[in-house]
NUKELUM-908679 format. One record per residue (C-alpha): residue number from 1; residue in three letters; x, y, z. Coordinates in steps of 0.2 Angstrom, whole numbers. Example, Ala and Ser with C-alpha at 12.3 -4.5 7.8 and 13.67 -1.06 7.14 Angstrom:
# residues 2
(1; ala; (62; -22; 39))
(2; ser; (68; -5; 36))
END
This chain:
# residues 113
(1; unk; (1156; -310; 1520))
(2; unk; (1159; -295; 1511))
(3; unk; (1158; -291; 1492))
(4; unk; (1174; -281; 1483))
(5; unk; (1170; -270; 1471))
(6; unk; (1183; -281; 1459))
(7; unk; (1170; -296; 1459))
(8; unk; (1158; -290; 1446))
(9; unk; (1172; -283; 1434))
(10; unk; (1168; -286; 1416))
(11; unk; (1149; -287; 1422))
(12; unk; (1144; -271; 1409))
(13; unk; (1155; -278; 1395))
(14; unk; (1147; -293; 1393))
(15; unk; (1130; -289; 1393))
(16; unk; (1134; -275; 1382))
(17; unk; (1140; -291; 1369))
(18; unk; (1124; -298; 1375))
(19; unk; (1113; -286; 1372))
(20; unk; (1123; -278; 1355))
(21; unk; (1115; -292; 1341))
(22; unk; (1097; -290; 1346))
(23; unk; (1099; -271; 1346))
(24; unk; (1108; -271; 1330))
(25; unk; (1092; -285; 1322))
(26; unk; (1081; -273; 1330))
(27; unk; (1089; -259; 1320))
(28; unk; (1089; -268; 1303))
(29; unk; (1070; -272; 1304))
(30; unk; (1065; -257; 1309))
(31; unk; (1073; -249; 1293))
(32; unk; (1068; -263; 1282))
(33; unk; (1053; -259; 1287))
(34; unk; (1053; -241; 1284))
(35; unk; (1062; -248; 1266))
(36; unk; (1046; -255; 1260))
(37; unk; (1032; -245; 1265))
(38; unk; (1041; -229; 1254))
(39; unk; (1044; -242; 1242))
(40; unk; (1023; -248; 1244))
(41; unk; (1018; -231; 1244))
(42; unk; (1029; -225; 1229))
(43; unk; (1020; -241; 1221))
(44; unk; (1003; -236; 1223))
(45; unk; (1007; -218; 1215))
(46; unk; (1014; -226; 1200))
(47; unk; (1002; -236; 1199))
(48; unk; (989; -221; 1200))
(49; unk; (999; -212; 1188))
(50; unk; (998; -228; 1176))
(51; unk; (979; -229; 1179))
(52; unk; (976; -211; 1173))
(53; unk; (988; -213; 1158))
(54; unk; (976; -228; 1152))
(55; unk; (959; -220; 1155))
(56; unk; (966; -204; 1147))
(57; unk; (969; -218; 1131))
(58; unk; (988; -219; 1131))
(59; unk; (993; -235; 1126))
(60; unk; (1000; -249; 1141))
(61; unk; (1018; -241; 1135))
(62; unk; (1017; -225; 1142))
(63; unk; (1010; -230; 1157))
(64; unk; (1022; -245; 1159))
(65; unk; (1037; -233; 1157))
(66; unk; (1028; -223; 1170))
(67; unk; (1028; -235; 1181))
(68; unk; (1048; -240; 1178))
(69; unk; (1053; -222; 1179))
(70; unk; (1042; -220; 1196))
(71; unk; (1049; -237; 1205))
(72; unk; (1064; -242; 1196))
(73; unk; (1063; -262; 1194))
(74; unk; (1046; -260; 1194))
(75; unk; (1034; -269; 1181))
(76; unk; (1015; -265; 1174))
(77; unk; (1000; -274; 1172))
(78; unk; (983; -269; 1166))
(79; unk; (964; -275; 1165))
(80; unk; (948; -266; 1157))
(81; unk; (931; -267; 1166))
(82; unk; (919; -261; 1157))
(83; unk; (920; -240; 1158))
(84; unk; (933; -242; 1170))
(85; unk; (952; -246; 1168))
(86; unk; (965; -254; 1179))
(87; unk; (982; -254; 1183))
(88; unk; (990; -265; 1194))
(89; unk; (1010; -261; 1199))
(90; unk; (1023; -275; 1203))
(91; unk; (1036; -275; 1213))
(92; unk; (1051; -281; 1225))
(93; unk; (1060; -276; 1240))
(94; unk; (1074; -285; 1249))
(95; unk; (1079; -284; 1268))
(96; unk; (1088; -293; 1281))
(97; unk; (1090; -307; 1264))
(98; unk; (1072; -306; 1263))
(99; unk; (1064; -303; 1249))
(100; unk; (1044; -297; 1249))
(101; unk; (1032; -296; 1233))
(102; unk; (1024; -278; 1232))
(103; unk; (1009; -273; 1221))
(104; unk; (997; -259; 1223))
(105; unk; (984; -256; 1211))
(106; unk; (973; -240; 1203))
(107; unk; (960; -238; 1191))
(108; unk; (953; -224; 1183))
(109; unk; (935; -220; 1173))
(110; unk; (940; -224; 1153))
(111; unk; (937; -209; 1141))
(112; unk; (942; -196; 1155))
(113; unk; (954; -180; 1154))
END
């Protein structure tokens, strides 16, 4: 028995529908993705920034503003260890109603320029 060509009419449509939704998922994570490492790494230079503020003996205010004005929605926290200091930024992102917690942290020598 011979096939017509007419049987497998609509074939490409539907796996096109098929297929559509786990490209499109594909898509959003992958950019999500992308999303929050440039939001990690602008972290981690605020946070450097921050670091260098304190050791330079700037008070936690500076270097918290810093830290807003680098990563906006972004908060600061600090520590001392001895001839060392540390700053430690806090933040967010949201994807695919996700959201993930991001820090990244920097210390710098005290008493430096």
């Amino acid at each position: 028995m011979m096939r017509r060509p007419d049987d497998e009419r609509g074939s490409v449509a539907a796996e096109l529908a098929l297929a559509l939704p786990a490209v499109l998922l594909a898509l959003m994570l992958g950019a999500g993705a992308l999303g929050a490492a440039s939001r990690q790494v602008a972290l981690q230079d605020a946070s450097a920034d921050a670091a260098r503020l304190l050791g330079r003996g700037e008070g936690p205010g500076p270097a918290s503003a810093a830290v807003s004005r680098a990563v906006p929605g972004a908060a600061m926290s600090s520590r001392n260890e001895g001839d060392i200091v540390c700053a430690t930024a806090h933040g967010e992102v949201a994807f695919a109603m996700v959201r993930l917690p991001l820090q990244a942290s920097s210390c710098a020598l005290a008493g430096g320029l």
